[in-house]
N, C-alpha and C positions, 0 to 999 in steps of 0.2 A: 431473503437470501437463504435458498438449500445448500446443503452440505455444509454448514460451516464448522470446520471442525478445530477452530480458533481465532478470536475474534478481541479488538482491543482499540481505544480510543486514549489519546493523550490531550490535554485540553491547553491552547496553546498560551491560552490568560488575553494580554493585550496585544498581540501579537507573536506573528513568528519568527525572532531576528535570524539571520545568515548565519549568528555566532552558535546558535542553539541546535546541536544534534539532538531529536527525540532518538530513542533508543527503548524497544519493546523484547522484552525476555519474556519465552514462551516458556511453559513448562516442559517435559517431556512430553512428544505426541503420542496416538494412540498409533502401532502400523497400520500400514496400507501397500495394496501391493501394488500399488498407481502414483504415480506423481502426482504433489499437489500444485492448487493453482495461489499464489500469492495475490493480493492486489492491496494498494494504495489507496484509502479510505479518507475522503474530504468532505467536510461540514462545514459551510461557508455561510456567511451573511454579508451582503455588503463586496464581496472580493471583487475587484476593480480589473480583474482581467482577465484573458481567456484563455491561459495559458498557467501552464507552473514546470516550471525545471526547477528538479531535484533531483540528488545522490541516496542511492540506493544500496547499503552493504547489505549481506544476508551471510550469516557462520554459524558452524556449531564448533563448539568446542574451539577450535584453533585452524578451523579449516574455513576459510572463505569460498561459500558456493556460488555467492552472486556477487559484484560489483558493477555497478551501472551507474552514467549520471542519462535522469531519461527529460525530455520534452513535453510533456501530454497535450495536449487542447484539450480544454474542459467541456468546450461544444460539441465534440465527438463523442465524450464518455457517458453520453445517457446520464443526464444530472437528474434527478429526484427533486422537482421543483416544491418547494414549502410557501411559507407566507411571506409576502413580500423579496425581497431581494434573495432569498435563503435558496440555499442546493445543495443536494449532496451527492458526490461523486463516488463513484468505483475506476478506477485506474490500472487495469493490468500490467502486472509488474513480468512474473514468469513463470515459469512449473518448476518443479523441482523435489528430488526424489530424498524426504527426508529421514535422519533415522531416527530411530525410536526411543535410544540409552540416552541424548543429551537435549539440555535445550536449545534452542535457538534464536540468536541475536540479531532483531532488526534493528539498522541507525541508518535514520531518514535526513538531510539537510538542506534545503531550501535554497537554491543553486541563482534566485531572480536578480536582477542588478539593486531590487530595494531591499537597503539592510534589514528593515521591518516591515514584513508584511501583513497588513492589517486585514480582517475578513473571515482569515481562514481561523474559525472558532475550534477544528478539533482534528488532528490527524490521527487515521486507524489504519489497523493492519487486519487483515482479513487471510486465516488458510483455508480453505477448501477444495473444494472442486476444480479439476485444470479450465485453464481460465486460458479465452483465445483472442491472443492479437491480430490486429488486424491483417490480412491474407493467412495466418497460416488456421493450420489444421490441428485440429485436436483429436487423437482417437482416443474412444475408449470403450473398450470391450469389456465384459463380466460374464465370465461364463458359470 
């Protein structure tokens, strides 16, 4: 992965219950005069399905920039196949223009109909580079 210019894993133990918000405090970033690209970071062994809906907050300070509960298919996100059953996912989440004086709060929660989900061994968060959903477009210039 280039550009990353904040990167974090929380390990989920024996599962992920419904009840458990992970929540990632970034430090200050460095500026940039470009939006960055967030994404959704999955470490899986074993995960029984091919899909993950989850809630997405993203703030700094007191100002919520993002709010989402999103869908993914994991079969679409270019999984990093490992040994046996194992894969890990990248998830695009959104771009977004952050500032540089506070840090920033991600809280992730597991939206599936099962209270505990077994599998998923690690959720990260990943900033860098704007990162492209599927149809749109991403510019990016550097002059």
């Amino acid at each position: 992965m280039r550009d990353t210019r904040y990167m974090s894993f929380i390990p989920t133990g024996d599962g992920w219950s419904m009840e458990d918000t992970l929540v990632v405090i970034t430090d200050t970033l460095e500026k940039t005069k470009r939006k960055s690209g967030i994404e959704l970071l999955l470490r899986t062994e074993g995960y029984d399905y091919a899909n993950l809906a989850a809630h997405i907050r993203i703030s700094q300070g007191t100002t919520v920039l993002h709010d989402e509960t999103i869908n993914a298919e994991l079969r679409e996100n270019s999984p990093v196949e490992g040994i046996g059953k194992r894969a890990d996912y990248s998830i695009p989440i959104t771009n977004l223009t952050l500032s540089d004086t506070t840090h920033t709060t991600i809280e992730i929660a597991q939206m599936m109909s099962d209270t505990l989900l077994m599998g998923i061994r690690e959720v990260g968060i990943r900033i860098g580079s704007p990162v492209r959903h599927p149809g749109e477009v991403v510019w990016q210039v550097e002059w």
